[in-house]
C-alpha positions in Angstrom: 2.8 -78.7 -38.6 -1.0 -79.3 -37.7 -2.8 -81.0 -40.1 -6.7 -81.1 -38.5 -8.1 -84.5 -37.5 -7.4 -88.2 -38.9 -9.7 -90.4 -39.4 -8.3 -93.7 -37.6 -9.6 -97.4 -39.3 -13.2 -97.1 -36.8 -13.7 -93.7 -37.7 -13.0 -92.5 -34.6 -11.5 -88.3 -35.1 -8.0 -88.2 -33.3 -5.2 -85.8 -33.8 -1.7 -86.6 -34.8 0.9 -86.7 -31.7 2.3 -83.7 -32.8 -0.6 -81.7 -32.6 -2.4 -82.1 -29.7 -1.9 -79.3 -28.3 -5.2 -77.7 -29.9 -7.1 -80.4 -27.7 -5.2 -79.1 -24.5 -6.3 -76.0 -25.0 -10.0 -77.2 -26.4 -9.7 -79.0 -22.9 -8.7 -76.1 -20.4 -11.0 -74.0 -21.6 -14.1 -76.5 -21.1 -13.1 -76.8 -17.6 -12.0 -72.5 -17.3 -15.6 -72.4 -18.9 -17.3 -74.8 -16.0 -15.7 -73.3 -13.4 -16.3 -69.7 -13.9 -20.3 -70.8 -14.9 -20.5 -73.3 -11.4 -18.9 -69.8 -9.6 -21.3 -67.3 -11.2 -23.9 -69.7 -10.6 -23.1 -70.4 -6.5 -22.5 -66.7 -6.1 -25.9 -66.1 -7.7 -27.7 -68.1 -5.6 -25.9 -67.5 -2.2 -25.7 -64.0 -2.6 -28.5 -62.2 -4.8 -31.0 -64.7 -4.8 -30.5 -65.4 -0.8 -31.6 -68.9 -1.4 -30.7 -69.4 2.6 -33.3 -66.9 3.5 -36.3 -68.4 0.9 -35.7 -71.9 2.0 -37.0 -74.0 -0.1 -38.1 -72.9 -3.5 -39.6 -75.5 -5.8 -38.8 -75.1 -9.5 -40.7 -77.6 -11.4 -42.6 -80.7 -10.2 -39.4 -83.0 -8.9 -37.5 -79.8 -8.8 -36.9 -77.7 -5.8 -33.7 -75.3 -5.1 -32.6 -75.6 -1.4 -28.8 -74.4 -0.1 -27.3 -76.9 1.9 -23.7 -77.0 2.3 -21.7 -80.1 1.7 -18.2 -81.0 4.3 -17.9 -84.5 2.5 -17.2 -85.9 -0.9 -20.0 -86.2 -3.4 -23.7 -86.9 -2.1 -22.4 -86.2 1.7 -19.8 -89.0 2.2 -16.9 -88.5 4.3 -18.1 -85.7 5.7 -14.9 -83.1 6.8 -16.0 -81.2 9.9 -12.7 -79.6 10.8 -9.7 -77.7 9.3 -7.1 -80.9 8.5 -10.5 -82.6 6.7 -11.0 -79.7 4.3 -7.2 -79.2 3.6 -7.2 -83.3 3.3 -10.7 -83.0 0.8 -8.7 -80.0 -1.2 -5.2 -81.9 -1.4 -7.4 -85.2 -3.1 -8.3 -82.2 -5.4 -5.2 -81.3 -6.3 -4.1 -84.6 -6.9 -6.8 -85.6 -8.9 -7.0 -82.4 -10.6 -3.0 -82.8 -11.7 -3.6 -86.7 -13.0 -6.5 -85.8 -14.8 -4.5 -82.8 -16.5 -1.8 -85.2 -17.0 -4.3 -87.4 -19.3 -5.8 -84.5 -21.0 -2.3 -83.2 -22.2 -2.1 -86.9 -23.4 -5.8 -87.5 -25.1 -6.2 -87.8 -29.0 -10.4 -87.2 -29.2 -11.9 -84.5 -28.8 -14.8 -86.3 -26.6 -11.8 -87.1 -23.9 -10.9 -83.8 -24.0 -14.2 -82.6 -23.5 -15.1 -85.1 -20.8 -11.5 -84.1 -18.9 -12.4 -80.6 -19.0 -15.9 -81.1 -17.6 -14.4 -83.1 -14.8 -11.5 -81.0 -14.2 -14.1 -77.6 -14.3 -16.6 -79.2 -11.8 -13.5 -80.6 -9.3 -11.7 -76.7 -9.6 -15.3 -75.1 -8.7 -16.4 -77.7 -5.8 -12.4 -76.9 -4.2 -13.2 -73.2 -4.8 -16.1 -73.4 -2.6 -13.8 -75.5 0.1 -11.8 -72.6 0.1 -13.8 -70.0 -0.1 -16.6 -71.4 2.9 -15.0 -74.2 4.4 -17.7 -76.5 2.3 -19.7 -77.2 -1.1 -22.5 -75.0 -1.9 -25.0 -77.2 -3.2 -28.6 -75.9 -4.2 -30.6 -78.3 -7.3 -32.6 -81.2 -5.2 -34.1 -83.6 -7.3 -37.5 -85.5 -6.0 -40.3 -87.7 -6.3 -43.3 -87.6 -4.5 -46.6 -89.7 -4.8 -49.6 -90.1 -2.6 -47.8 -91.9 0.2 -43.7 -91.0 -0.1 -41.7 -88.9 -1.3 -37.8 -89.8 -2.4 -35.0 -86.8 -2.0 -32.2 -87.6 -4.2 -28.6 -86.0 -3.4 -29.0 -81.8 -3.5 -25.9 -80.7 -6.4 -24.8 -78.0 -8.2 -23.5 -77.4 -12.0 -20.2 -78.4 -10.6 -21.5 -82.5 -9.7 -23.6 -82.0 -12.6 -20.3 -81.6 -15.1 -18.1 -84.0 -13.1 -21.2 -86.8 -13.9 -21.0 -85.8 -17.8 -17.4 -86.3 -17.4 -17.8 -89.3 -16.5 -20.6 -90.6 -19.0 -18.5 -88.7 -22.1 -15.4 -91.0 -20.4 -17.2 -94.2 -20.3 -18.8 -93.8 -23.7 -16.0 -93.0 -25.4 -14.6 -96.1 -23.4 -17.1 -98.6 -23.7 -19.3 -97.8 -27.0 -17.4 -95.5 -28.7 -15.3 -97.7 -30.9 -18.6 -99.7 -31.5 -20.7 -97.1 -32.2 -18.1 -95.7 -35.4 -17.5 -99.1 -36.1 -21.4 -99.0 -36.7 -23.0 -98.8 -40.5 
């Protein structure tokens, strides 16, 4: 029978063993969530907005949308140009979608869950786009210009940008999580 959180000896909210099922399911639908908001987003863009045709449309200073589309992994690397790449790119998908699953159905905190599901969201949407156009629609580029130069950083989508708060929620909850509820 569920009980709701414990409190463990740092303070830390985990559920019993027996009842983490409701953090599955918190889990899966953070990454149904992503997924369906990184696809209503690319088909936005792509399709109503036409970003293709407008080239590039700045946002805010630093901010410009622009629609490039990605063979590779993230910011360009390993770039897939022909069939057996993708289906190569989309089986590491798979893979790493299923393990990371595997760890969710396992978690005890809520932040992991939430972290795994952002993760899992961003991976499903990016091997959506795969399928779907043979590549990754990505559109948000991120700048800095001065006087003399200008520096691009990597053009994303919400996809990237969920798989990198993954990340972050993992590592906190890794590295100063127990600290910070140890804290006074």
């Amino acid at each position: 029978m569920f009980m709701g959180p414990r409190l463990r000896g740092d303070d830390r909210m985990t559920y019993p063993e027996s009842s983490v099922a409701p953090l599955i399911r918190f889990g899966l639908a953070v990454a149904a969530i992503t997924c369906v908001l990184d696809q209503a987003l690319k088909l936005w863009v792509i399709f109503i907005f036409d970003l293709a045709a407008k080239g590039l449309v700045p946002i805010a200073p630093g901010v410009d949308l622009v629609l490039t589309w990605n063979t590779g992994i993230s910011y360009g690397l390993f770039p897939q140009d022909g069939a057996a790449g993708r289906w190569f790119l989309i089986g590491i998908t798979a893979l790493a979608v299923i393990l990371l699953s595997v760890w969710l159905a396992r978690t005890r905190t809520r932040l992991t869950a939430l972290a795994l599901g952002l993760i899992v969201g961003g991976a499903v949407g990016n091997a959506i786009d795969r399928l779907a156009y043979g590549a990754v629609a990505d559109f948000v580029l991120f700048h800095i210009t001065t006087a003399s130069s200008r520096f691009d950083w990597y053009v994303f989508n919400l996809a990237d940008a969920a798989i990198v708060a993954g990340v972050i929620g993992l590592l906190y909850e890794s590295v100063i999580g127990d600290r910070a509820a140890k804290a006074p």
